[in-house]
Residue frames as qw, qx, qy, qz and C-alpha x, y, z in Angstrom:
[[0.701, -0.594, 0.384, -0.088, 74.46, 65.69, -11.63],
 [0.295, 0.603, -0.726, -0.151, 77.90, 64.10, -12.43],
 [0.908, 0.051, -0.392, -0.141, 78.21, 60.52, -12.82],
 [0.398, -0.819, 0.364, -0.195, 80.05, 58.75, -9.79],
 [0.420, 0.709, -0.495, -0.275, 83.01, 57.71, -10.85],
 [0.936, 0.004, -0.348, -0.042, 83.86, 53.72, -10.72],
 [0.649, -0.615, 0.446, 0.038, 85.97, 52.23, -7.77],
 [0.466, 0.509, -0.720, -0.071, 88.73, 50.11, -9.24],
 [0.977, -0.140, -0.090, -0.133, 88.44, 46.66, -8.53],
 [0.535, -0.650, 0.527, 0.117, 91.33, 45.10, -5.99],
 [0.469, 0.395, -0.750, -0.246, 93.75, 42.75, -7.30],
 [0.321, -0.050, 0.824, -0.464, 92.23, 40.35, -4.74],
 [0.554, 0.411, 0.571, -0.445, 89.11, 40.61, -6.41],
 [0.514, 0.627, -0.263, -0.523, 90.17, 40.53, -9.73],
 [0.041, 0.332, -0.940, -0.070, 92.01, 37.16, -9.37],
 [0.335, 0.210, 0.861, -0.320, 89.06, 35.49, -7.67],
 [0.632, 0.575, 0.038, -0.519, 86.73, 36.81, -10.90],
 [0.376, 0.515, -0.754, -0.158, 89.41, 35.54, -13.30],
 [0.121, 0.139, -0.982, -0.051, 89.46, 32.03, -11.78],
 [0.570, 0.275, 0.514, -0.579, 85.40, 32.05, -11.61],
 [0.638, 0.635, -0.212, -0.382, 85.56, 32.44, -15.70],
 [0.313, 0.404, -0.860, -0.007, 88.58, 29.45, -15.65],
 [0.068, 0.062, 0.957, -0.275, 86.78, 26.90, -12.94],
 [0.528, -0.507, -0.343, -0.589, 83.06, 25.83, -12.93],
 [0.530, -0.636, -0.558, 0.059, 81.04, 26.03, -9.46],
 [0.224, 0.159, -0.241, 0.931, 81.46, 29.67, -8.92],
 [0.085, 0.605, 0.679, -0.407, 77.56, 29.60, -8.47],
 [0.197, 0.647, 0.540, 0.500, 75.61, 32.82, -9.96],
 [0.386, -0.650, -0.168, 0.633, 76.97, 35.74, -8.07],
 [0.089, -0.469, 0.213, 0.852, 76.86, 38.98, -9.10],
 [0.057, 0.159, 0.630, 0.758, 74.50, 38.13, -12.40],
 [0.456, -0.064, -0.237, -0.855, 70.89, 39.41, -13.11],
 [0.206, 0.228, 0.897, -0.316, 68.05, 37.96, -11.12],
 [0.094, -0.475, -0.722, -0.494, 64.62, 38.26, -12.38],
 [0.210, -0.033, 0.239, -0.948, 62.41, 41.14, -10.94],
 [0.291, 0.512, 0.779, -0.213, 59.02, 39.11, -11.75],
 [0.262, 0.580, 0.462, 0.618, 56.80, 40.04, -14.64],
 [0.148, -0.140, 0.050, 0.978, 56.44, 43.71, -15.45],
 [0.313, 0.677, 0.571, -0.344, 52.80, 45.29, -16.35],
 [0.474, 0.347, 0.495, 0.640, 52.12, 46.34, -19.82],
 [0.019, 0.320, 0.092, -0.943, 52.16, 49.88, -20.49],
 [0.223, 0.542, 0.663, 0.466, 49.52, 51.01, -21.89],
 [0.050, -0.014, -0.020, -0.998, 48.55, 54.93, -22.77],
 [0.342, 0.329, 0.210, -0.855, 44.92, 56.88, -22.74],
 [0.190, 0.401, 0.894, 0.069, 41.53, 54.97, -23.98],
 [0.049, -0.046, -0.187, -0.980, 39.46, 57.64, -25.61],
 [0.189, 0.413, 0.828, -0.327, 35.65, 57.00, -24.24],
 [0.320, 0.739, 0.529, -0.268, 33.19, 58.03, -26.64],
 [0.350, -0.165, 0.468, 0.795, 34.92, 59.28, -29.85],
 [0.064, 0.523, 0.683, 0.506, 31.75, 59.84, -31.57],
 [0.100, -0.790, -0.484, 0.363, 30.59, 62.93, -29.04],
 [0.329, 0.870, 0.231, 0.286, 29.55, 65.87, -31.26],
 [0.396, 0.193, -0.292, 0.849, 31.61, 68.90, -30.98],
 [0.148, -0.831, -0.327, 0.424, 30.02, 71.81, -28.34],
 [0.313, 0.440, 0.358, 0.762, 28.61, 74.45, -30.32],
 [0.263, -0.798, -0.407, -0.359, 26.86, 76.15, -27.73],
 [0.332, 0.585, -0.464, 0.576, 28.71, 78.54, -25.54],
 [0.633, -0.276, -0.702, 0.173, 29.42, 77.41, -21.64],
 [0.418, -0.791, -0.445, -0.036, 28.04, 78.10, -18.90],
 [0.349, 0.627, -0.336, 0.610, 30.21, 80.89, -17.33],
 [0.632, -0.426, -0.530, 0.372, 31.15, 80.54, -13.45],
 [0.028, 0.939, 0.097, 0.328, 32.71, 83.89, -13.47],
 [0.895, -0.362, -0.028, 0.261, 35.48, 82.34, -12.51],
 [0.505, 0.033, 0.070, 0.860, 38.14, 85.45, -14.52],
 [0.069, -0.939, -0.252, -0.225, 35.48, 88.09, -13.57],
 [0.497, -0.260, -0.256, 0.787, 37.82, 90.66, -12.45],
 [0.058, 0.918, 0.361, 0.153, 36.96, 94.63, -11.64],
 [0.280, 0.341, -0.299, 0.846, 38.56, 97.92, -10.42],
 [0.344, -0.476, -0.569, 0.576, 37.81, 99.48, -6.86],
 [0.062, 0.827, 0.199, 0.521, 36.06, 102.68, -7.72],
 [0.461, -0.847, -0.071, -0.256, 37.24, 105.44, -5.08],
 [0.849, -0.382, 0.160, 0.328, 40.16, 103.34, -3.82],
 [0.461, 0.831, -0.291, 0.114, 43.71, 104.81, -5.03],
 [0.927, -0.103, -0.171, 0.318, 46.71, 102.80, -4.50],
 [0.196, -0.923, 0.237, 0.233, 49.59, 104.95, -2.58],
 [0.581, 0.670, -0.452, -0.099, 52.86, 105.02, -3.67],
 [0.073, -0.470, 0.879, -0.027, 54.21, 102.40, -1.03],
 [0.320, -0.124, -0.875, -0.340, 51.48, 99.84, -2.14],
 [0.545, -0.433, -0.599, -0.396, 48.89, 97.80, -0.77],
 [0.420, -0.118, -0.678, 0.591, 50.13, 98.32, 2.87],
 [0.031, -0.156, 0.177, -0.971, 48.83, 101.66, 3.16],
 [0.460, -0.301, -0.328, -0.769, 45.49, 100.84, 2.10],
 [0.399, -0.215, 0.599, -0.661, 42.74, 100.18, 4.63],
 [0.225, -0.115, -0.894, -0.370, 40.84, 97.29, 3.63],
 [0.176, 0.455, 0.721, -0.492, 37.82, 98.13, 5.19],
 [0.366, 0.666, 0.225, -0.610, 37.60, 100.89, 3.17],
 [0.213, 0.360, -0.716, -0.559, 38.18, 98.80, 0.03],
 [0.066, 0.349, 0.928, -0.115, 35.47, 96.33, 1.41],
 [0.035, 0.550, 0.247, -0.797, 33.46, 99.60, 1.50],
 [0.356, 0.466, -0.374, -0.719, 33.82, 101.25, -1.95],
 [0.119, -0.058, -0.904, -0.406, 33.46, 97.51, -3.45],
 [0.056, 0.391, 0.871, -0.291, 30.26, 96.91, -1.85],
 [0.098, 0.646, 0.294, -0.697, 28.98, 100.00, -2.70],
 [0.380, 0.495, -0.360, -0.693, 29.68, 100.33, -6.38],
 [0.502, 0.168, -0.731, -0.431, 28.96, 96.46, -6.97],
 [0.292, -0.369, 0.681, -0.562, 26.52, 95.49, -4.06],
 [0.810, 0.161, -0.238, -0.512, 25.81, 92.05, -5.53],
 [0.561, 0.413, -0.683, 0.220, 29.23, 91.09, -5.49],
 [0.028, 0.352, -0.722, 0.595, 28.90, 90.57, -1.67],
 [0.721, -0.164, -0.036, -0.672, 25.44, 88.79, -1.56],
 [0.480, -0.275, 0.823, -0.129, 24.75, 85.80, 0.20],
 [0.111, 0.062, 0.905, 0.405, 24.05, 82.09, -2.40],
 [0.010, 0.659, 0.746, 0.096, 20.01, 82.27, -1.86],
 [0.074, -0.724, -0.473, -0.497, 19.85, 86.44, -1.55],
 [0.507, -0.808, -0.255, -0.158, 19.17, 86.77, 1.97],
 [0.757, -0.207, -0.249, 0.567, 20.94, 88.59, 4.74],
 [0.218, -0.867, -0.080, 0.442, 21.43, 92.00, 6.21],
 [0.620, 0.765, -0.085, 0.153, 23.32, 94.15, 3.60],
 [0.524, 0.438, -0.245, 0.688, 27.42, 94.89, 4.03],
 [0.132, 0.611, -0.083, 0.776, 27.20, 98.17, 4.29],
 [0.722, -0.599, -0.186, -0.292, 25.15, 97.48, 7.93],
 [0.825, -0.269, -0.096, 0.487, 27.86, 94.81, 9.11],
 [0.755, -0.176, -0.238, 0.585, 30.20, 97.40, 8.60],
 [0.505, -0.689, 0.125, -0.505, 29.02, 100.13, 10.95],
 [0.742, -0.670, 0.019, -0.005, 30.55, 97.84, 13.20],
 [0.828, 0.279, 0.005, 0.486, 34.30, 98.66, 11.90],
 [0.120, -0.970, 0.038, -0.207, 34.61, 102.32, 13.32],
 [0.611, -0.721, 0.319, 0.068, 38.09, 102.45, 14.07],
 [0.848, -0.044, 0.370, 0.377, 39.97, 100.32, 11.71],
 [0.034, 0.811, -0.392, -0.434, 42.89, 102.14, 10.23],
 [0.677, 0.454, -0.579, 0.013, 45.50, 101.15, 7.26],
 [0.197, 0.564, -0.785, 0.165, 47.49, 98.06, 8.00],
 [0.519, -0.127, -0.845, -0.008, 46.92, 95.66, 10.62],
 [0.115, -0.215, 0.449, -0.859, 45.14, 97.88, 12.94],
 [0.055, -0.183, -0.979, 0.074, 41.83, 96.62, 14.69],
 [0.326, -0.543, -0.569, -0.525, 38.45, 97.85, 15.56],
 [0.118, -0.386, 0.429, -0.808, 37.39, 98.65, 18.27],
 [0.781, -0.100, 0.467, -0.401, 35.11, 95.98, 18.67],
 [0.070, -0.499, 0.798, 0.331, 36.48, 92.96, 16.63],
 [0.245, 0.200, 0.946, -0.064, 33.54, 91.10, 17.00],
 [0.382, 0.701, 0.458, -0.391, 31.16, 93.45, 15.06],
 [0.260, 0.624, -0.485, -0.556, 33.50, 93.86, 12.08],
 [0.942, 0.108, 0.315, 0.029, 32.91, 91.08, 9.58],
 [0.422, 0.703, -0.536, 0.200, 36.48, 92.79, 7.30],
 [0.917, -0.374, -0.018, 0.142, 38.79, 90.01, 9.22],
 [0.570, -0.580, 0.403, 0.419, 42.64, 90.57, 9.60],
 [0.555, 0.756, -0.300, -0.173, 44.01, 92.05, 5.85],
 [0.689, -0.317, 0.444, 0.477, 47.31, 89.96, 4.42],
 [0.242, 0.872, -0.323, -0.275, 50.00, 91.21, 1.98],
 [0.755, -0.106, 0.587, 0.273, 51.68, 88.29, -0.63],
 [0.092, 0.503, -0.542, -0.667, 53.12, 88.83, -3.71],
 [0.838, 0.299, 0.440, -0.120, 50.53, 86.25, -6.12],
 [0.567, 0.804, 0.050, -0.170, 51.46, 87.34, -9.35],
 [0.831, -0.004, 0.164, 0.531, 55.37, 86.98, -9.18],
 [0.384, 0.801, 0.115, 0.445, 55.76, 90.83, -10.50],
 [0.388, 0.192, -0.332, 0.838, 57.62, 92.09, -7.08],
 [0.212, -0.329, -0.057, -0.919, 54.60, 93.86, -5.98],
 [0.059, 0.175, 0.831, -0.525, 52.05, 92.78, -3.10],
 [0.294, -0.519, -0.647, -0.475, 48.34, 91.84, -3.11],
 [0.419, -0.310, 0.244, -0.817, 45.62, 92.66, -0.82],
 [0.258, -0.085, -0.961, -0.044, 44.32, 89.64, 0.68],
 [0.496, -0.274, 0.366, -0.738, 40.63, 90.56, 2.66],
 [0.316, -0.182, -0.906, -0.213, 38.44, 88.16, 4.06],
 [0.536, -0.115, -0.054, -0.835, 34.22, 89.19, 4.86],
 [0.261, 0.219, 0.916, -0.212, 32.61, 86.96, 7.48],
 [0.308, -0.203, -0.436, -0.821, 29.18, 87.25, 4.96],
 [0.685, -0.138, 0.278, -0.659, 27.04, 85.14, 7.81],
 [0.959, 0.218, 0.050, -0.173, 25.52, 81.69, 7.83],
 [0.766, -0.403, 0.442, 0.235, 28.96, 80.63, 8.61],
 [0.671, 0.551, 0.298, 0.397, 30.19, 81.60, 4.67],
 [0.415, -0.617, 0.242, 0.623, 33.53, 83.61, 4.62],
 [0.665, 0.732, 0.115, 0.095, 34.21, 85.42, 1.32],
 [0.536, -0.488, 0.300, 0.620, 37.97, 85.75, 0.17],
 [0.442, 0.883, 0.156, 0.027, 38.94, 88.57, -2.05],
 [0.629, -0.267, 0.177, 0.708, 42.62, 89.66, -3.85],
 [0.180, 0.962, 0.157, -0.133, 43.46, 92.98, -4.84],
 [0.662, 0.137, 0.236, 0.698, 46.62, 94.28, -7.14],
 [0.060, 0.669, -0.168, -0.721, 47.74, 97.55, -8.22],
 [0.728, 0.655, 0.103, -0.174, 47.10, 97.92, -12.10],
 [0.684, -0.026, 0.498, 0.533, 49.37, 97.62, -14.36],
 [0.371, 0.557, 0.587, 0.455, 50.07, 100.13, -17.05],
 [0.058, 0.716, 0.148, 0.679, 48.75, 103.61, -17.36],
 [0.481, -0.639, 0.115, -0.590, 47.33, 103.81, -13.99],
 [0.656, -0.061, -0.737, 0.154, 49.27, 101.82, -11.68],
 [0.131, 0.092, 0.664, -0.730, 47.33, 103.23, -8.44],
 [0.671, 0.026, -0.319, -0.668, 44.34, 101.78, -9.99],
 [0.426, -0.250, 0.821, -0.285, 43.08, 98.71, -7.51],
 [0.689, 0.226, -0.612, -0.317, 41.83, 95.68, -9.39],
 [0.626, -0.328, 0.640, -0.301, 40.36, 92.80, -7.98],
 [0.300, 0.436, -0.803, -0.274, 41.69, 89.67, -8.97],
 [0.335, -0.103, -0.927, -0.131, 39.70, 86.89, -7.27],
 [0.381, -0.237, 0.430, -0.783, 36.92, 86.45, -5.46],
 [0.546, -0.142, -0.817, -0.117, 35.20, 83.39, -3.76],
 [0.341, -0.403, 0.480, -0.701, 33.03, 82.22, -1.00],
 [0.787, -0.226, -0.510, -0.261, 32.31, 79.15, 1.33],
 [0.587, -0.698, 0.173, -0.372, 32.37, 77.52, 4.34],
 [0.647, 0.485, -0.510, 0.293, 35.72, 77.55, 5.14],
 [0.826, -0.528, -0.081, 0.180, 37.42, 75.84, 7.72],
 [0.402, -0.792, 0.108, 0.447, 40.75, 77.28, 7.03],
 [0.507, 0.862, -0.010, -0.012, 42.81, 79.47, 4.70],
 [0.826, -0.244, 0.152, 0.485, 46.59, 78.97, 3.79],
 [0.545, 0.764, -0.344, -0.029, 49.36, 80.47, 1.57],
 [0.776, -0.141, 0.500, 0.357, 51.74, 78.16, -0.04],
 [0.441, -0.225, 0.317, 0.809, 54.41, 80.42, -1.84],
 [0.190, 0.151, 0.158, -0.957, 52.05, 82.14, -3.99],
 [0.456, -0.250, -0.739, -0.428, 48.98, 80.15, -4.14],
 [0.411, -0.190, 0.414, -0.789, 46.06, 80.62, -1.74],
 [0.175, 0.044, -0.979, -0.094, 44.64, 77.48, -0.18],
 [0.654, -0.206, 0.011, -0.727, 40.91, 77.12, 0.75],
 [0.210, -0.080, -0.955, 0.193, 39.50, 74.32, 2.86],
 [0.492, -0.134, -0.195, -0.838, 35.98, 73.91, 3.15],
 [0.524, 0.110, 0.805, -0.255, 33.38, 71.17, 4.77],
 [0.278, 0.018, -0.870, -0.406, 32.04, 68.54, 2.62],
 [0.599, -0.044, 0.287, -0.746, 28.26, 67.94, 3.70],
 [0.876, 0.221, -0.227, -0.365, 27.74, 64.81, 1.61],
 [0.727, 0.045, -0.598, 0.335, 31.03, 62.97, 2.54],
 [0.720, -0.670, 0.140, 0.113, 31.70, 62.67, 6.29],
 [0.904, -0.217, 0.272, 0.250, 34.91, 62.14, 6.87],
 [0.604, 0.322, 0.306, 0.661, 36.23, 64.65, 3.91],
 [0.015, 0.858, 0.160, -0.488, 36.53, 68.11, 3.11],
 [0.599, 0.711, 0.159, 0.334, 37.45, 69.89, -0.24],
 [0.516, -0.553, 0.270, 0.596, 40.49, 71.59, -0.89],
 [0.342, 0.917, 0.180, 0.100, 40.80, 74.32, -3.57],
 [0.598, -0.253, 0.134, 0.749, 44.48, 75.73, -4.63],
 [0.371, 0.923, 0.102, 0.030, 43.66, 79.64, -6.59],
 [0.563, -0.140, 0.371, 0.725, 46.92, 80.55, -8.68],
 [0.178, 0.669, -0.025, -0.721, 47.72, 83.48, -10.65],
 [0.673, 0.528, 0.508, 0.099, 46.59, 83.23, -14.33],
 [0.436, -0.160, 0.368, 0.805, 49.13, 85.10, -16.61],
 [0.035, 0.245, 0.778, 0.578, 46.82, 84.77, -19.59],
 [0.255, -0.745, -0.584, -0.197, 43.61, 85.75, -17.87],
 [0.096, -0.535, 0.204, -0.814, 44.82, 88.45, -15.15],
 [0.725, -0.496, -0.006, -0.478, 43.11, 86.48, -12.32],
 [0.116, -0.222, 0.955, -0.161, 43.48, 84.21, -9.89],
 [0.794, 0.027, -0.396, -0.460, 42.14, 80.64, -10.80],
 [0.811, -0.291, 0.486, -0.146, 41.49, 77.37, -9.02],
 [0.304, 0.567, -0.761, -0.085, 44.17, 75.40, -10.35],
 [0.196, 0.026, -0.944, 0.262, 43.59, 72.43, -7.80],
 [0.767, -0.230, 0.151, -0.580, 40.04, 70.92, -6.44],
 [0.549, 0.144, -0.814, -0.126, 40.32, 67.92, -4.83],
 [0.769, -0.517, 0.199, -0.320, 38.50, 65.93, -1.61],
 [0.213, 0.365, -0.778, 0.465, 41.07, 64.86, 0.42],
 [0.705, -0.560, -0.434, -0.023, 39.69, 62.65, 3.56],
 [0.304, -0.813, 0.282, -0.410, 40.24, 64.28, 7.06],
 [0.364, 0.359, -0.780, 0.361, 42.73, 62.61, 9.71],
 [0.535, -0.718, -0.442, -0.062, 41.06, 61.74, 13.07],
 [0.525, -0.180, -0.259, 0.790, 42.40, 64.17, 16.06],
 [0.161, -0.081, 0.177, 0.968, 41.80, 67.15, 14.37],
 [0.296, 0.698, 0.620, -0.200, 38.38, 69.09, 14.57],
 [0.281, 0.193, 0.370, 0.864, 37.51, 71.44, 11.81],
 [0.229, -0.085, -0.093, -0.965, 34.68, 73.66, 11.46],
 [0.747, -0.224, -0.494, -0.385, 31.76, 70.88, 11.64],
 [0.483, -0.525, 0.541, -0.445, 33.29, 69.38, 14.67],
 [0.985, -0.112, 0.105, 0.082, 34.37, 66.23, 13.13],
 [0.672, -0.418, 0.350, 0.502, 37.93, 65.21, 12.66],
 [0.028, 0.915, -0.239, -0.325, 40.23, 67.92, 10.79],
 [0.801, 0.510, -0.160, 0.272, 43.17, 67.22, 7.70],
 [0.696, 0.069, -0.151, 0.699, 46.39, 67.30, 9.63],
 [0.163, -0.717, -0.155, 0.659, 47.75, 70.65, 11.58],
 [0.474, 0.615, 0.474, 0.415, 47.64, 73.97, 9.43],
 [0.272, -0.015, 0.031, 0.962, 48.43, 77.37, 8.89],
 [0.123, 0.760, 0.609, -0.193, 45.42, 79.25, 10.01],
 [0.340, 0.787, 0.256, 0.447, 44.85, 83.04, 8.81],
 [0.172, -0.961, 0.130, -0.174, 46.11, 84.59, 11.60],
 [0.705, -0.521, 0.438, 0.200, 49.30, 82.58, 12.39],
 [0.863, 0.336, 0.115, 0.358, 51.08, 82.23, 8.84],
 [0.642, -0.438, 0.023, 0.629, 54.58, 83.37, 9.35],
 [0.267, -0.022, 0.340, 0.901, 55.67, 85.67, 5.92],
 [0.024, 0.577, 0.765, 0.283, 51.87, 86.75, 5.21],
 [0.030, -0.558, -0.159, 0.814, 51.90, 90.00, 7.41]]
């Protein structure tokens, strides 16, 4: 940004400076005032300098697990074509862990979705809407490469929503489907914010909060990663999932404007 460029000073006001510097009792116009003291910077305290190094390897969350979609074959105009049931399908089937509920229990998938007869590619529906737990598919570019994901989300029960992205490969086989994230909780509502996918969840332990999760593509790793956790307190007004008061208005899953 260019520098804006000095006014010239009248000749009115240049006399009336000039005979401030020739007479005293011009007063202290125009000079530096004190601001009041300033706090001392100071940088990062290192707590515990003496803590060994970690030689043992950490726990893994599975947090850049990523897989391919047996069965599933990307077309050539992308992820639109594909049905996302039947990519809920083939996953479940060739990895039917990946869709299990935290403690085990719960009817399998493949059951829930017997109630999906009907759903076609795109943004077609069911025929009953309420017996499919595959919810409304979206289509965002994460990755930045020009190409569209698969967004699905799998009511799983017990009020616990699982969100899953798919990509075309890269490379040899680029109608090869690849999932890139997958997560699951009880979410109160799902954004996108340019390409980052937002998660909002209840907080059981704090009233009055709820957690907030940002997943971003990972160059380096091939995945999306939470980038952002953070509890955020809720506004009053607004109910969320729990039926206490909600963070401000939001972009639910079915109302976000470019996300089609």
């Amino acid at each position: 940004m260019r520098p804006r460029p000095r006014r010239p000073l009248s000749a009115a006001l240049t006399s009336a400076a000039t005979g401030c510097v020739l007479l005293s009792g011009c007063g202290d116009a125009g000079e530096l005032r004190s601001a009041g003291p300033t706090p001392t910077a100071t940088g990062p305290v290192r707590l515990w300098p003496d803590l060994p190094p970690v030689t043992a390897p950490p726990y893994d969350y599975g947090e850049t697990d990523t897989a391919p979609v047996p069965g599933v074959r990307v077309p050539a105009g992308g992820v639109r074509a594909l049905d996302p049931v039947a990519v809920v399908r083939a996953e479940a089937l060739a990895y039917p862990e990946a869709y299990a509920l935290p403690d085990g229990a719960g009817d399998s998938l493949a059951k829930k979705l017997a109630g999906c007869a009907g759903r076609g590619p795109g943004q077609a529906q069911p025929s009953k809407p309420s017996a499919c737990p595959v919810l409304r598919a979206y289509h965002r570019d994460l990755t930045g490469d020009g190409r569209e994901e698969l967004i699905v989300a799998v009511r799983m029960g017990r009020q616990i929503t699982e969100v899953r992205c798919y990509m075309p490969a890269r490379g040899s086989d680029p109608a090869e489907l690849t999932r890139i994230m997958s997560t699951a909780d009880q979410l109160v509502d799902v954004q996108l914010a340019g390409r980052d996918i937002i998660l909002r969840s209840v907080s059981a332990g704090m009233p009055g909060s709820e957690y907030r999760t940002s997943w971003s593509w990972d160059e380096q790793h091939r995945a999306m990663l939470p980038t952002r956790d953070e509890i955020v307190p809720v506004k009053p007004g607004k109910a969320d999932g729990t039926g206490k008061a909600s963070r401000g208005a939001s972009a639910s899953p079915g109302g976000a404007e470019d996300a089609s």
